[in-house]
DRENDO-969393 format. One record per residue: residue number from 0; x, y, z of N, C-alpha, C in turn; residue in one letter. Coordinates in nm, 3 decimals. Atoms other than C-alpha are relative to their C-alpha. Layout:
SITE    i       nX       nY       nZ      caX      caY      caZ       cX       cY       cZ  aa
SITE  NUM        X        Y        Z        X        Y        Z        X        Y        Z   a
...
//
This chain:
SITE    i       nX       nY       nZ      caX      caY      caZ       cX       cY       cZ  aa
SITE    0   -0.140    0.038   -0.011   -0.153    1.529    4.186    0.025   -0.125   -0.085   x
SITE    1   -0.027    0.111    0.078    0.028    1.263    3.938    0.098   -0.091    0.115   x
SITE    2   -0.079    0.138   -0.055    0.116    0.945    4.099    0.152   -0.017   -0.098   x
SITE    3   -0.179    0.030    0.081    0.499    0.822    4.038   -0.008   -0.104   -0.097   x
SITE    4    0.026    0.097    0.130    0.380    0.548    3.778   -0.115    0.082   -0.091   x
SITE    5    0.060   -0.074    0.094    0.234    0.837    3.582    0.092    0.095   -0.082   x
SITE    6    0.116    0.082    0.062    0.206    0.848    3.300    0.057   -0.063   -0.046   x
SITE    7   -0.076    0.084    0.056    0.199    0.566    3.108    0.073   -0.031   -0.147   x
SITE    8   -0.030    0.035    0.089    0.271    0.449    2.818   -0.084    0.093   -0.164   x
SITE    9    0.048   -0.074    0.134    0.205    0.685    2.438   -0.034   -0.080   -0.095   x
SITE   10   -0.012    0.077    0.114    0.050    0.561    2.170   -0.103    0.092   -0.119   x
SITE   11    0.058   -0.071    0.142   -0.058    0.746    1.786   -0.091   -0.118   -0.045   x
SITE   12    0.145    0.055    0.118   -0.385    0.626    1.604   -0.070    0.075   -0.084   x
SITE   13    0.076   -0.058    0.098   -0.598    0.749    1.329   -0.136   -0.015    0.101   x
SITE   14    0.163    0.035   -0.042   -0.984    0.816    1.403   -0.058   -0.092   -0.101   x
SITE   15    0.021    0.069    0.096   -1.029    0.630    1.082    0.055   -0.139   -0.066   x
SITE   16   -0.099    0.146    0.082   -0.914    0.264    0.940    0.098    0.026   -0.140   x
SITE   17   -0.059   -0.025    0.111   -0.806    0.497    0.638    0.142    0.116    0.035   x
SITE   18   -0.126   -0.074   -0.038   -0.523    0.666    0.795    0.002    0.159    0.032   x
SITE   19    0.060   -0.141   -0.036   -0.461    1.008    0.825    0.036    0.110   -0.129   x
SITE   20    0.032   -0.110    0.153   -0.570    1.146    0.441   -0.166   -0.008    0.040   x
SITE   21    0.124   -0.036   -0.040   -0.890    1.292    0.546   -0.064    0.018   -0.168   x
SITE   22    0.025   -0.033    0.054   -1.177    1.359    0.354   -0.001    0.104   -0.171   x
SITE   23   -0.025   -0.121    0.074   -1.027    1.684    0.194    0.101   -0.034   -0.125   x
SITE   24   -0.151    0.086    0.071   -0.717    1.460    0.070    0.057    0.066    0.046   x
SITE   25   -0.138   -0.027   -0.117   -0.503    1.605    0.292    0.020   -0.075    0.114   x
SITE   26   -0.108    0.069   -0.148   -0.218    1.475    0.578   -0.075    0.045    0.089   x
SITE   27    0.035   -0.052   -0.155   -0.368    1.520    0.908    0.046   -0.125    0.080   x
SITE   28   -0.046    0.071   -0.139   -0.216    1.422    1.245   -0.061   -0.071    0.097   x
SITE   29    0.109    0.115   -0.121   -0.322    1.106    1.458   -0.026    0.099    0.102   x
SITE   30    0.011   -0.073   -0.193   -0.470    1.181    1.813    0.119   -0.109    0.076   x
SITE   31   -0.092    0.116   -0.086   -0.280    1.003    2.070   -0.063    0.028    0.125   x
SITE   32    0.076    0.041   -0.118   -0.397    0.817    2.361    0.160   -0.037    0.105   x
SITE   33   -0.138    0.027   -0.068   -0.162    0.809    2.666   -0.094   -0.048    0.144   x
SITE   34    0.066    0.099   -0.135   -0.218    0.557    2.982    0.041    0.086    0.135   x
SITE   35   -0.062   -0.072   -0.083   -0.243    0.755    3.265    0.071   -0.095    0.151   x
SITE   36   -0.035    0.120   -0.141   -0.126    0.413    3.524   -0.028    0.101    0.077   x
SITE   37    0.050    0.014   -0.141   -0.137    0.547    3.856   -0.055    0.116    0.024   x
SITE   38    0.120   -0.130   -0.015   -0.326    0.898    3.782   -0.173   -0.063   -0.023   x
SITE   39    0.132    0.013    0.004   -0.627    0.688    3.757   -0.089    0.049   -0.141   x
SITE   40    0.040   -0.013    0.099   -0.705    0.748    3.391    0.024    0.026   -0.113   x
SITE   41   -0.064   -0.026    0.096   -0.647    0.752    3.044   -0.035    0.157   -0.071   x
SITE   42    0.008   -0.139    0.041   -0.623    1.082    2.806   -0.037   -0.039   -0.102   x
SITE   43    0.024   -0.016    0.138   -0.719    1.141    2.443    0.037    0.136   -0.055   x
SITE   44   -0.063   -0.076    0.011   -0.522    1.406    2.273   -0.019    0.032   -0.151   x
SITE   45    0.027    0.029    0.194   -0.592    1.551    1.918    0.076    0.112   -0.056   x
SITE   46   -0.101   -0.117    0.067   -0.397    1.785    1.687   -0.071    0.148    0.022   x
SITE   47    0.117   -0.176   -0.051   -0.446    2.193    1.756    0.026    0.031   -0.161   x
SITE   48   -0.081   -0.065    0.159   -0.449    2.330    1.351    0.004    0.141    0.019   x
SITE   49    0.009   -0.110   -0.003   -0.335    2.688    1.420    0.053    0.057   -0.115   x
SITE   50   -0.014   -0.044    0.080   -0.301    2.914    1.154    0.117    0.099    0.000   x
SITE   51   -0.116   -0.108   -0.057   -0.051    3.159    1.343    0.103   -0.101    0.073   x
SITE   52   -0.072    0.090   -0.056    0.247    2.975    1.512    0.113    0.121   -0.005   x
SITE   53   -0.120   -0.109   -0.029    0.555    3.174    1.698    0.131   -0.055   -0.080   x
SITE   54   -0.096    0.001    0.045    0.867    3.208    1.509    0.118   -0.163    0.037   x
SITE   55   -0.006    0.134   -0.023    1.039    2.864    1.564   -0.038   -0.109    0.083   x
SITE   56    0.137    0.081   -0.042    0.745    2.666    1.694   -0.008   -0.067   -0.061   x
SITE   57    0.011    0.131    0.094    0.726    2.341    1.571   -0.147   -0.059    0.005   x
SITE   58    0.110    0.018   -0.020    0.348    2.318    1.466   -0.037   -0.148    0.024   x
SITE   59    0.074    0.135   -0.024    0.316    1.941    1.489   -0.013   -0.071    0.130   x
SITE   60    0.042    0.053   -0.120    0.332    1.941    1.828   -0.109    0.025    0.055   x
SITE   61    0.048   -0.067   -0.053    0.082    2.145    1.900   -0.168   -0.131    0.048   x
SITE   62    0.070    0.067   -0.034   -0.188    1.926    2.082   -0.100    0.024    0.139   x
SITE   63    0.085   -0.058   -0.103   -0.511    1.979    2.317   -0.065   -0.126    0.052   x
SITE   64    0.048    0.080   -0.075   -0.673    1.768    2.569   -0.146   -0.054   -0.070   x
SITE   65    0.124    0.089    0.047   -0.974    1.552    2.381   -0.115   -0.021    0.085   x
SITE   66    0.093    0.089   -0.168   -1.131    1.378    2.682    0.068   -0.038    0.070   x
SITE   67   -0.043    0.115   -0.069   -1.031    1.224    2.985   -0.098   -0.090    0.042   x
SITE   68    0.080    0.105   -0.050   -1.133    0.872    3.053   -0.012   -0.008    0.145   x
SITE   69   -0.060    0.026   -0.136   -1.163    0.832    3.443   -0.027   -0.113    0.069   x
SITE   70    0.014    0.168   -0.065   -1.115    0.463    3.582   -0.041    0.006    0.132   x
SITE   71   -0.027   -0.003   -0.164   -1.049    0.524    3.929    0.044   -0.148    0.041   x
SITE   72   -0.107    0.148   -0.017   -0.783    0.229    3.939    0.064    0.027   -0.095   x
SITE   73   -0.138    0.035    0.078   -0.490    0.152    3.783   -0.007   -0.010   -0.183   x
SITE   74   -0.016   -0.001    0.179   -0.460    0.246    3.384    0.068   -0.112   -0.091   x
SITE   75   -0.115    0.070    0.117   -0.303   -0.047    3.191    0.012    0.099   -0.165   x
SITE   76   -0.087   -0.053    0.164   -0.143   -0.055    2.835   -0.188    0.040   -0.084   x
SITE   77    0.079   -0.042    0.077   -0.413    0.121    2.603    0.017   -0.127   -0.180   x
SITE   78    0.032    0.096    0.168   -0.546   -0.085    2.258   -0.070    0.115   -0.070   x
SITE   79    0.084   -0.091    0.046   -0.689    0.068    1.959   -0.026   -0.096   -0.091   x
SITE   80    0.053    0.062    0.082   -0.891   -0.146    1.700   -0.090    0.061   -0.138   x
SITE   81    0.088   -0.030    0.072   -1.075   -0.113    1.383   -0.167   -0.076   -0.031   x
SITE   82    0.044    0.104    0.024   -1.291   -0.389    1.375   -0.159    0.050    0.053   x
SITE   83    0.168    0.004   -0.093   -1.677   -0.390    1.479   -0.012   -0.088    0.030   x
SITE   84    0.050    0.117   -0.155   -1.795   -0.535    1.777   -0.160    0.004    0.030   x
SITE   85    0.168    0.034   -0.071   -2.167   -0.694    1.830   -0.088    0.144   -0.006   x
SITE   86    0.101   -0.132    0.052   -2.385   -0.453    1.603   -0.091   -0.039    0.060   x
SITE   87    0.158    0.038   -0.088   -2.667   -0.606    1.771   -0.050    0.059    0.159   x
SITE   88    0.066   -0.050   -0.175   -2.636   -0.458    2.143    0.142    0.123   -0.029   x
SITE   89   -0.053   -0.087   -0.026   -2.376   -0.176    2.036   -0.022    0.099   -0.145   x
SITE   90    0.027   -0.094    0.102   -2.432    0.147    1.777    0.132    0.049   -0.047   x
SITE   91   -0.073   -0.025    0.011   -2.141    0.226    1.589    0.045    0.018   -0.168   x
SITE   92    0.022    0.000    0.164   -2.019    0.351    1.278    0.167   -0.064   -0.065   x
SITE   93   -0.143    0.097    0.069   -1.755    0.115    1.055    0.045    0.064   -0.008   x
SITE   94   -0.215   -0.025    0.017   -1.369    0.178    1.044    0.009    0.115    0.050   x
SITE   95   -0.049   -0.070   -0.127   -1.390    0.407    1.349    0.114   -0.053    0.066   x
SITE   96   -0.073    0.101   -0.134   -1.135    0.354    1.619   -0.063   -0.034    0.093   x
SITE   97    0.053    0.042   -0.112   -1.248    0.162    1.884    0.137    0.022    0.117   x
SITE   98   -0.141   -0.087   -0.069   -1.014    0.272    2.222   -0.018   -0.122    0.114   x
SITE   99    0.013    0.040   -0.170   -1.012    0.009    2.544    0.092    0.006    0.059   x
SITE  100   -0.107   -0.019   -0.094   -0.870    0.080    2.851   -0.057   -0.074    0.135   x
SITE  101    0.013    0.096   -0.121   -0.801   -0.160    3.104    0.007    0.102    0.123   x
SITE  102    0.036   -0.038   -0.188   -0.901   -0.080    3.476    0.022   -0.080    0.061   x
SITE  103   -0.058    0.138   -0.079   -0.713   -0.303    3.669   -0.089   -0.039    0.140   x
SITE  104    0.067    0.015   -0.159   -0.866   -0.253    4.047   -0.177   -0.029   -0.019   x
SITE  105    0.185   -0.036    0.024   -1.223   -0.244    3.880   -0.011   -0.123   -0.102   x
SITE  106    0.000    0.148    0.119   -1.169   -0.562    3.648   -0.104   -0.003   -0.067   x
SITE  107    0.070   -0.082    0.134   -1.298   -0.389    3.369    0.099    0.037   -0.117   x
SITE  108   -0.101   -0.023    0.105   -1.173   -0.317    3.059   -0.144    0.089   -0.095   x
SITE  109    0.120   -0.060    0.025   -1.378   -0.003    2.925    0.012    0.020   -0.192   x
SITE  110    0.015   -0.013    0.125   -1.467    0.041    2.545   -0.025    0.106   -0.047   x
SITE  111    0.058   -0.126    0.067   -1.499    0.344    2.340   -0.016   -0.005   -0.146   x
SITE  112    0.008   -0.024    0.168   -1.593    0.377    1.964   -0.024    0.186   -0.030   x
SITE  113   -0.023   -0.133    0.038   -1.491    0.693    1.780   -0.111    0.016   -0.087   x
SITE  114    0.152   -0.065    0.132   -1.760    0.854    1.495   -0.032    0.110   -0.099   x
SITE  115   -0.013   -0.132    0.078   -1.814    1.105    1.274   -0.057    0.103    0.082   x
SITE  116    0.054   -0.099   -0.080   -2.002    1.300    1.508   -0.156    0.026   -0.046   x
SITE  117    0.202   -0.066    0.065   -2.362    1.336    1.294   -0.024   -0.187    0.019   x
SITE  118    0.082    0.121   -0.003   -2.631    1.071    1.330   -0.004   -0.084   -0.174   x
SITE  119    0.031    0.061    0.097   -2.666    0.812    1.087   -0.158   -0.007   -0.044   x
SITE  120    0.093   -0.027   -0.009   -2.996    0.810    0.904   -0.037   -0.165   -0.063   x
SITE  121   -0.014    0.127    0.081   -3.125    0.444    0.817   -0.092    0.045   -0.121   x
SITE  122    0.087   -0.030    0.117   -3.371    0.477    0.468   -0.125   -0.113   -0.041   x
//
């Protein structure tokens, strides 16, 4: 069930510090992170690319559930950063997004770094 201070607040980001011209050199659509306040957790939301779309269907909406974060307390306002944070006690690969989401009842504020998804190899 969604609590009545749900949800919160929307917000668009790139997975990348370079916007959203991917690899290919093509436009692609931020994800968006939305605060879930009083459902107890935030969302992560990423573009669907379908190739078929019904007769006036507006493809840029089209969007699927990513992850959910789950606090269990109160969702504040969502941040998104580029920056790297303390390579020394965290693994992460530069000009990712980094995602935190405050947990109010748990006085926490949790961190996520985005990635390409393959391991880095050092040489």
């Amino acid at each position: 069930m969604i609590n009545p201070g749900a949800p919160g607040f929307v917000y668009s980001f790139f997975p990348t510090r370079e916007g959203g011209i991917g690899s290919d050199k093509k436009w692609h659509r931020p994800l968006i992170g939305l605060s879930g306040d009083c459902a107890e957790s935030a969302y992560i939301l990423r573009p669907i690319e379908e190739d078929t779309i019904e007769v006036g269907e507006d493809r840029s909406t089209k969007y699927a559930l990513m992850c959910e974060i789950k606090c269990s307390s109160t969702v504040g306002s969502l941040a998104v950063g580029y920056d790297d944070f303390y390579t020394s006690v965290a693994e992460q690969q530069s000009g990712y997004a980094k995602i935190y989401v405050p947990c109010y009842e748990q006085d926490k504020v949790l961190v996520f770094a985005l990635g390409s998804g393959e391991d880095e190899v050092d040489d």
